[in-house]
C-alpha positions as CSV (number, residue, x, y, z in Angstrom):
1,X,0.0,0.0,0.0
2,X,1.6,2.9,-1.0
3,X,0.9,6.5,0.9
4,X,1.0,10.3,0.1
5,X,1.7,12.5,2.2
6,X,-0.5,15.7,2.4
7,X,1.5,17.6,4.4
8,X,1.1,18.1,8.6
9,X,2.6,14.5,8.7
10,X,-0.8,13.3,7.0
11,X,-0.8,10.7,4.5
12,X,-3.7,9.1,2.5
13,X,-3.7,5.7,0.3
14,X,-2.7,6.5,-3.4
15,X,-4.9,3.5,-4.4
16,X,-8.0,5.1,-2.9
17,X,-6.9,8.7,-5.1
18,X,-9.2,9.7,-7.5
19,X,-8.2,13.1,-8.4
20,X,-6.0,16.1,-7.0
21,X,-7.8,19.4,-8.0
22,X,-7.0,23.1,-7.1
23,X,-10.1,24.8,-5.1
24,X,-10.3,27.6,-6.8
25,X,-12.9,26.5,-9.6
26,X,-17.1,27.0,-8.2
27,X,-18.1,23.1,-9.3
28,X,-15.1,22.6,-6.6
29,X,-16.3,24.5,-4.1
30,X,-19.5,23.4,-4.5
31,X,-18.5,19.7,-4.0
32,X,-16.2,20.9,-1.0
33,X,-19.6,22.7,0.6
34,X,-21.6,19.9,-0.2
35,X,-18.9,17.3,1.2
36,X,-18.4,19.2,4.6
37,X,-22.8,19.2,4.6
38,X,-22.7,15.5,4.4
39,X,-20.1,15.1,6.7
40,X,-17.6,13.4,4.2
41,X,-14.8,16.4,4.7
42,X,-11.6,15.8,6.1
43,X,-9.9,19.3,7.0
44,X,-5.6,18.6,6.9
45,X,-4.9,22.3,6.0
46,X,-4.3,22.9,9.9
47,X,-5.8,26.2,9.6
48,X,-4.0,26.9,6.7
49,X,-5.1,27.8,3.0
50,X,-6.7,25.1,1.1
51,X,-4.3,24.5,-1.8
52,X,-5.1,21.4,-2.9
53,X,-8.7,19.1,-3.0
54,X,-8.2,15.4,-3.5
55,X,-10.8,13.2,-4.1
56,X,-11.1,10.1,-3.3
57,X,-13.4,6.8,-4.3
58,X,-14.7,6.4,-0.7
59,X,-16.8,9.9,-1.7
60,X,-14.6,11.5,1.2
61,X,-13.1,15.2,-0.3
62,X,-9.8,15.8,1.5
63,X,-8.5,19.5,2.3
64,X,-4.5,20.0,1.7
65,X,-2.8,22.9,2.2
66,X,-0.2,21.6,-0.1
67,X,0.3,22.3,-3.5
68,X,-1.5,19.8,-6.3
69,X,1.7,19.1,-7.7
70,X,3.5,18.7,-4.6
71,X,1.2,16.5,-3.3
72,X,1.1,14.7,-6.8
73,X,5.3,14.5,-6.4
74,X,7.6,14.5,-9.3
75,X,7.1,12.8,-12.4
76,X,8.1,8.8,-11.8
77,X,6.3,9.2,-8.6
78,X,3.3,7.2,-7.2
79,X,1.1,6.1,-9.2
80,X,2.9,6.2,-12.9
81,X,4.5,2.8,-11.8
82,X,3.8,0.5,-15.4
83,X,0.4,-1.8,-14.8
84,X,1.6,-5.8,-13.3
85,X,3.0,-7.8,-15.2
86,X,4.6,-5.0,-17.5
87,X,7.8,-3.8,-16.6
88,X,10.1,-0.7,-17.9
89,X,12.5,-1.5,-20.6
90,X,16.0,-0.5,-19.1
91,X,16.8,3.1,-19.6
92,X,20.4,2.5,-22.0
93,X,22.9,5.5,-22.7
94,X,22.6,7.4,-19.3
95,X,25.6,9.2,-18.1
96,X,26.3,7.4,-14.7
97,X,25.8,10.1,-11.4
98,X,28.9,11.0,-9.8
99,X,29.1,13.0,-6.1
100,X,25.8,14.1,-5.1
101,X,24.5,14.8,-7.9
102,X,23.8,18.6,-7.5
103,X,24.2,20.5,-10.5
104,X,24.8,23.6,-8.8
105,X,28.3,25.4,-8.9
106,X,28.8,26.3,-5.6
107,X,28.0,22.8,-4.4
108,X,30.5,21.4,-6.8
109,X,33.1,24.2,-5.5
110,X,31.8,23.1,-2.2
111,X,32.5,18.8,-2.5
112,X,35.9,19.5,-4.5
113,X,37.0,21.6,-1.5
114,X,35.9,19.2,0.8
């Protein structure tokens, strides 16, 4: 079972995900009314602004006050792993990662004075 954090030390089940939508649209905020109505909202903003609305297929709406696309992660992250039983061709021709792999020049400066 694999878990995403929503920030505050929260985490919900990815498989249980439907959707990860900014609040900012009125069908949203409708559903998020309607949701805390029925009793089916789950406040993890803290207090904060709501920044992010996930959805999920137990009809709960979930409040973060994390970013969609933080709480989605980077790209490779949960939920892009390739269906069972398929896996990922090897990746052929990558440059192998040396040090830390920072690209910045001041962290190079900082690991070749080190």
């Amino acid at each position: 079972m694999k878990l995403i954090n929503i920030g505050f030390g929260n985490m919900i089940s990815a498989g249980r995900l439907i959707a990860i939508v900014s609040p900012e649209s009125a069908p949203i905020k409708r559903m998020v009314q309607e949701a805390r109505d029925r009793g089916v909202l789950i406040d993890a903003t803290y207090g904060r602004r709501t920044r992010a609305v996930l959805i999920m297929d137990s009809d709960h709406i979930v409040l973060s006050a994390l970013q969609p696309e933080t709480v989605a992660g980077p790209p490779g992250g949960p939920g892009t792993e390739p269906p069972q039983g398929e896996q990922e061709e090897p990746r052929t021709g990558r440059r192998k990662e040396t040090g830390s792999g920072f690209s910045c020049p001041a962290r190079r400066a900082w690991e070749r004075a080190r």
